[in-house]
N, C-alpha and C positions, 0 to 999 in steps of 0.2 A: 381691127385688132384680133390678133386670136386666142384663141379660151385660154393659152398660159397665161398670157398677157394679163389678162382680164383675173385672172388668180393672184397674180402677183400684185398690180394694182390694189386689188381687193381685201388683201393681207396687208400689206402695206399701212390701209385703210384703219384696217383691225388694231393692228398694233398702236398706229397714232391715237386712236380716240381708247383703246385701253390705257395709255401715260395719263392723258388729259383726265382721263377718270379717276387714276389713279393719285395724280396732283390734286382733284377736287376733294377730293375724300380727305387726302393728308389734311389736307386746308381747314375741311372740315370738321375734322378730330382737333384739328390745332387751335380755332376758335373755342368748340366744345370745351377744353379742358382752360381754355384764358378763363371763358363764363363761371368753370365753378373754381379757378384760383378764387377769380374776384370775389366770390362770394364768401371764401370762406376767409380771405382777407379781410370780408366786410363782418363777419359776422366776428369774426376776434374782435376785432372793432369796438363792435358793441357791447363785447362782454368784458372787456377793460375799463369802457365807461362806468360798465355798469360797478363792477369793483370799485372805481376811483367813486363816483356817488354814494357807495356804501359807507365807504372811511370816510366820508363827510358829516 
């Protein structure tokens, strides 16, 4: 092969595994922010019980 070649290959390389990274990361913000939904779905949660126990 000759050194273009081997550039463009190269590049090529680059750019694939930048998406792949760049997929992970979304992925990873997108679990990130499910965890603190959940949490703060959980924590309303809680503090409706804790109201409804009140009025009890």
């Amino acid at each position: 092969m000759k050194l273009g070649e081997n550039k463009a290959i190269k590049d090529k390389i680059d750019k694939a595994f930048d998406k792949v990274s760049q997929i992970a990361k979304s992925e990873a913000q997108k679990k990130v922010e499910k965890e603190l939904f959940d949490k703060e779905v959980a924590k309303k949660k809680v503090e409706g019980e804790k109201q409804r126990y009140r009025l009890l």
